[in-house]
C-alpha positions, 0 to 999 in steps of 0.5 A, spaced: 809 469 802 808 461 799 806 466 792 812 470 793 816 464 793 812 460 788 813 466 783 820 467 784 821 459 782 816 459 777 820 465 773 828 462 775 825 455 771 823 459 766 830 462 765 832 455 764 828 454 759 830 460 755 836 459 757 838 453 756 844 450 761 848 448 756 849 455 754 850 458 761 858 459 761 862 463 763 868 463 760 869 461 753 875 458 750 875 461 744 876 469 748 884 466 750 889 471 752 895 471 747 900 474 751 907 475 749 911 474 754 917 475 750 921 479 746 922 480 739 928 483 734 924 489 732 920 490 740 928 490 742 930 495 736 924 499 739 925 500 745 932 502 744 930 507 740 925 510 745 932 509 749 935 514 745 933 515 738 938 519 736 942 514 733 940 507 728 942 501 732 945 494 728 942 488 730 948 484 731 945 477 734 942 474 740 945 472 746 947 466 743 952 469 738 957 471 745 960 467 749 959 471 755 951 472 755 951 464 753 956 463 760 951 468 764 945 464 761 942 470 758 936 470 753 936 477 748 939 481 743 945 486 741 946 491 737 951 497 736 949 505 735 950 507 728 957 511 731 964 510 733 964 506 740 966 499 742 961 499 746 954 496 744 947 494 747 943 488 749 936 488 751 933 483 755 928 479 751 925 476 758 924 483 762 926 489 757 932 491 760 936 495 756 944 494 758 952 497 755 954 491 753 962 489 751 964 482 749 970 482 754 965 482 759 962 489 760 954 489 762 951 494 766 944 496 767 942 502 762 935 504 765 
């Protein structure tokens, strides 16, 4: 058992010496994640065309742009459908959620 415990801390050292301490890590901070926790313009385009891609969609600004999205403190993009309606689209840029949407006032989940 003595020669059983002495091999094994003799083999455990020499991993120490082929491996020195210094270069045991573990996590690297050159191996970050990059996450994107928002979206952009194109992302938001995207996901309207997956929505329905039937039609074009014409960026028409962000959230910042009109009064009522401002007042409800919402963060995203408005686009209308490339055909007659009044009513447009926003996308969320924080969660993806796509919503009709109407200057006067108008937003409702659209999935």
């Amino acid at each position: 058992m003595r020669k059983l415990i002495i091999v094994l801390c003799i083999l455990c050292s020499s991993l120490f010496f082929i491996n020195p301490i210094k270069k045991l890590t573990y996590a690297n901070d050159n191996n970050k994640i990059n996450q994107q926790n928002e979206l952009t313009v194109e992302q938001a385009k995207e996901l309207l065309l997956k929505y329905n891609n039937m039609v074009d969609y014409i960026y028409q600004g962000d959230a910042s742009n009109f009064e009522y999205l401002k007042s409800k403190n919402l963060q995203g993009y408005v686009f209308l459908p490339d055909v007659d309606t009044d009513i447009g689209y926003f996308v969320d840029k924080q969660n993806s959620n796509i919503y009709f949407f109407h200057p006067s006032g108008y937003l409702e989940l659209a999935k």
